[in-house]
N, C-alpha and C positions, 0 to 999 in steps of 0.2 A: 728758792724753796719757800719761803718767805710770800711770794707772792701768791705760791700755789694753796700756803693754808690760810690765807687772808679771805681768798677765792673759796675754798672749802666750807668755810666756815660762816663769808657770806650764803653761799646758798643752804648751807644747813638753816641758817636762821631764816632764810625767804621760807623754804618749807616750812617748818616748824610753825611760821605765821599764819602759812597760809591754811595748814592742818586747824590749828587753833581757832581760825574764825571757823571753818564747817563747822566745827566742832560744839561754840558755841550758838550759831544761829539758831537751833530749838530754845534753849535756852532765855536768849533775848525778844524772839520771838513771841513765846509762853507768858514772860514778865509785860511786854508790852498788852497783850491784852490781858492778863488778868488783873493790871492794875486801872481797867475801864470800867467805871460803872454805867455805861451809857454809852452807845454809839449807832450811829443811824447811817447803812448802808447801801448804795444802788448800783447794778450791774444788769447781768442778763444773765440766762439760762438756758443751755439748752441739752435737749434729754435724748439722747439716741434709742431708736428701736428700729432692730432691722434696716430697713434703708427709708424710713423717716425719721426726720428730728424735727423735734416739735420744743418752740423759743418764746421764751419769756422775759418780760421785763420786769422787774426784780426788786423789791424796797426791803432791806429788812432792821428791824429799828428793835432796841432792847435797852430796859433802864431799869438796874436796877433785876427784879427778879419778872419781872415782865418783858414777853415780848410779841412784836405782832410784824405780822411776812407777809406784803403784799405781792400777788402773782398776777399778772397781766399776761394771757396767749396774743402773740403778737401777730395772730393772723384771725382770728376774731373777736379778739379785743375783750374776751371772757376772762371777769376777775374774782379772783377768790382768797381770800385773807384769813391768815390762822393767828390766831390772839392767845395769848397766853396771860390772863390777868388774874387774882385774888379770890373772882370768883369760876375757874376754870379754863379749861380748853377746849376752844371754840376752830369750826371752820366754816367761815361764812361767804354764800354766795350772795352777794347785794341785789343780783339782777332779779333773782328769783322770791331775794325776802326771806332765805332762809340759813339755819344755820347748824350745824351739827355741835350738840356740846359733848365732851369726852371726858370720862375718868382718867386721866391717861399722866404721866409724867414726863410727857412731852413738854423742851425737845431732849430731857437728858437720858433719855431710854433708849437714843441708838444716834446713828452719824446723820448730820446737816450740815451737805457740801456746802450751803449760803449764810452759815453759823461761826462767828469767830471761835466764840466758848467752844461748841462742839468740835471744830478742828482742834485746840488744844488738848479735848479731853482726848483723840484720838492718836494726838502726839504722846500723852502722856500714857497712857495704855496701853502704846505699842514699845514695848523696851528692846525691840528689834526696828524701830524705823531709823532713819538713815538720812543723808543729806549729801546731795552733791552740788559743785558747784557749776553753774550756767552763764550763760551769756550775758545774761542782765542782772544777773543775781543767785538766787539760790533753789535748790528744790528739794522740798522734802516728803520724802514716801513713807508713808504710815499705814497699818491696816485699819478696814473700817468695820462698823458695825451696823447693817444692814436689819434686822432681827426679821422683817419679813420680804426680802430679798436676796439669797443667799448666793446670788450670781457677781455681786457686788464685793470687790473683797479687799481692795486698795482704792488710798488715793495720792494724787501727786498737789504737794503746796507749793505754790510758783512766788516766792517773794523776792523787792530787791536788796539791793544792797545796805537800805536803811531798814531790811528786816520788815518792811511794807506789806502785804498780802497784795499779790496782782491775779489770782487764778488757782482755780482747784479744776484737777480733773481729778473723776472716779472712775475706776477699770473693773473691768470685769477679770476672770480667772486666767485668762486667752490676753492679756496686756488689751482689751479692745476700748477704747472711751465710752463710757455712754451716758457720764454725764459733767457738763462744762458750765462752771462756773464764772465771768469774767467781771471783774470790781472795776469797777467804772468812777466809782468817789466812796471814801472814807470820812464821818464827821465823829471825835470823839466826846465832842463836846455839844449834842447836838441840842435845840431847844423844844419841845415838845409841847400840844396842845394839855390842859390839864383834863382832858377826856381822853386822849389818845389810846391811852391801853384800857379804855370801856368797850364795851359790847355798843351801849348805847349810841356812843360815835360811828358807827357804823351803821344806824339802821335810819333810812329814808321813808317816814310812811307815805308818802306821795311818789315812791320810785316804781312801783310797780301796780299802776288801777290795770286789769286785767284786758286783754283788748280780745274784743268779741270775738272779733274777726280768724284769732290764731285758731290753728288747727289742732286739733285734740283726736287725731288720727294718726295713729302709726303708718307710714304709704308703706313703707318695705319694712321686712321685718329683719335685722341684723341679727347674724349669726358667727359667733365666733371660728376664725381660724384654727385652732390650735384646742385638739380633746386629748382629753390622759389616753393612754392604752386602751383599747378594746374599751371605748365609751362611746357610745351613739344614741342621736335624737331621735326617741322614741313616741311623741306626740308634742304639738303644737296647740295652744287654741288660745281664741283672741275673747275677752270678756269685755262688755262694755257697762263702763260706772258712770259717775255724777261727772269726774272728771276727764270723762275721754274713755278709750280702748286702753285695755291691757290686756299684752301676749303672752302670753305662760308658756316656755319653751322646757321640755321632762328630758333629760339626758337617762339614760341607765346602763350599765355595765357594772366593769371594776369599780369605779368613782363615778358614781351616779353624781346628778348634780340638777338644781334647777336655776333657770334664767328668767329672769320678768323685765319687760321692758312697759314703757310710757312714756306719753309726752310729758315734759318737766312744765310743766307751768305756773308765774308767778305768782305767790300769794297773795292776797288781801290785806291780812295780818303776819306783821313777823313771825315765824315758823322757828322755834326751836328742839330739834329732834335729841334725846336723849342717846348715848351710843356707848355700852361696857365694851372699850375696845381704843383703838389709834385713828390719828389720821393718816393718811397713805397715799404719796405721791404714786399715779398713775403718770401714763404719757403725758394726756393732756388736759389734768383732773388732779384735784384732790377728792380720796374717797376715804369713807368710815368703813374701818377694819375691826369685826368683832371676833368670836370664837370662831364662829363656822359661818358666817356670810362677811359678803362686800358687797356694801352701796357706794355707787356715785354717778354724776352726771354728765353727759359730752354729747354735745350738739344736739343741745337740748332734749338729750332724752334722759330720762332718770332708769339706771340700769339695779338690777341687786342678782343676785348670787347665794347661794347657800345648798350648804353639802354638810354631810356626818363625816360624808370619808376625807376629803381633800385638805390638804394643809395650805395654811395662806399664803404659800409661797404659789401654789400651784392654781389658788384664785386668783393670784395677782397675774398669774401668765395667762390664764385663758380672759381675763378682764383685758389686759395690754392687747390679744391679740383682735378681741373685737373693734371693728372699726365700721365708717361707714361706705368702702369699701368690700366687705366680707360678708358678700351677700349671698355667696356660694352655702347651700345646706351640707355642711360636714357632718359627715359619719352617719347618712340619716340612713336607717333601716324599716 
């Protein structure tokens, strides 16, 4: 008898241990980074849409209340950096010389899979996330907060056993990923340039003398995949300026909308565009998200957007499904 509650009683306490550490891992977790003032991150990234996934390599560096995200597309090598310093929020493309600044209180106005802070704050918001434990360690599902994506609605945090961060994925409502974050090195103690979180670190004025030769012609004109209900392309026309063509594409229906396209070409002088609104990961893009338009740029063309009727969730879907691929004229009457 003796032996059997020796037995009992060991395995009670094996459970109870092992209940205990789930139990704590948010916990230690949460403590370990909130007691960082600085740490400098690198991984990858990659974003699912439909049956593309579009990858990046990935820097993201914070000290203190500054922080700055570099984005590399790892298949044309297009890069674009979001700064968060003293004097705003900035998203800068270097190749073009240009930059968008934002009133915005970003990044703590919604979820950033490539964000320690922002993961805890999502841990700590969700007083229904959960932790199981894995093969290598632990995972913890939390809900997120997408504020102009609302297809996005969890995510999973992949840490190991020393409570480490290895991986976030983010799902969609339907369990599906669509977007994968993987940490590749942790510095928390990292050493930083004393320009590093300036604007002015960033800008090259000999990176972009303009070259004669590029073309300031639209050859095809892209047309979005994906229109609201009962919306169709009601005229086209192409205007030509100082800088090239530009096509004015008129949608009309239920959710009217218009589309402009042109070639992005690089400045002379640094270029900072003022923007009352967010910045807004696209697939393969960061874009400035205001009340009722979206600008941004992808293979080299500078696209915008703007509607009375549509919400920016629904900009964000007909901007994703534009590609240069979707050259078919949808819905045109």
């Amino acid at each position: 008898m003796k032996k059997y509650i020796v037995l009992f009683i060991s395995l009670l306490l094996l459970t109870g241990c092992g209940k205990g550490d789930s139990n704590n891992v948010k916990e230690d977790f949460i403590k370990n980074i909130e007691k960082r003032n600085s740490y400098l991150i690198k991984g990858t990234m990659n974003i699912i849409s439909n049956e593309d996934t579009f990858s990046y390599n990935i820097t993201a560096a914070k000290s203190k209340e500054n922080y700055r995200v570099n984005l590399v597309n790892t298949i044309n090598n297009h890069e674009q950096v979001i700064l968060k310093s003293e004097e705003g929020v900035y998203v800068v493309t270097p190749s073009l010389n240009k930059s968008f600044k934002f009133q915005s209180e970003w990044p703590d106005n919604g979820s950033q899979a490539y964000l320690l802070n922002s993961l805890v704050d999502d841990i700590k918001t969700d007083t229904e996330s959960k932790v199981e434990k894995s093969e290598n360690g632990y995972i913890i599902t939390a809900k997120v907060n997408y504020p102009n994506n609302a297809n996005l609605v969890s995510e999973k945090i992949y840490v190991d056993d020393k409570r480490e961060i290895q991986k976030v994925e983010v799902l969609d409502s339907s369990g599906n990923i669509k977007i994968t974050v993987t940490f590749t090195s942790i510095n928390y103690k990292p050493s930083f340039k004393e320009d590093y979180f300036k604007l002015e670190s960033l800008i090259d004025d000999e990176c972009c003398e303009e070259d004669e030769e590029t073309s300031k012609t639209i050859d095809e004109i892209i047309y979005p995949l994906y229109l609201p209900t009962n919306t169709y392309l009601s005229s086209k026309n192409t205007i030509n300026t100082d800088a090239g063509n530009r096509v004015i594409l008129t949608f009309t229906g239920e959710s009217p909308f218009t589309l402009i396209e042109e070639v992005a070409a690089p400045k002379n002088e640094f270029e900072i565009i003022p923007v009352y609104g967010e910045p807004l990961m696209l697939n393969d893009t960061f874009g400035a998200l205001s009340a009722n338009s979206l600008y941004w740029t992808s293979n080299k063309i500078d696209y915008y957007i703007s509607s009375e009727k549509l919400s920016s969730t629904e900009l964000l879907t007909i901007a994703e499904s534009i590609s240069t691929g979707s050259l078919t004229v949808a819905g045109e009457k």
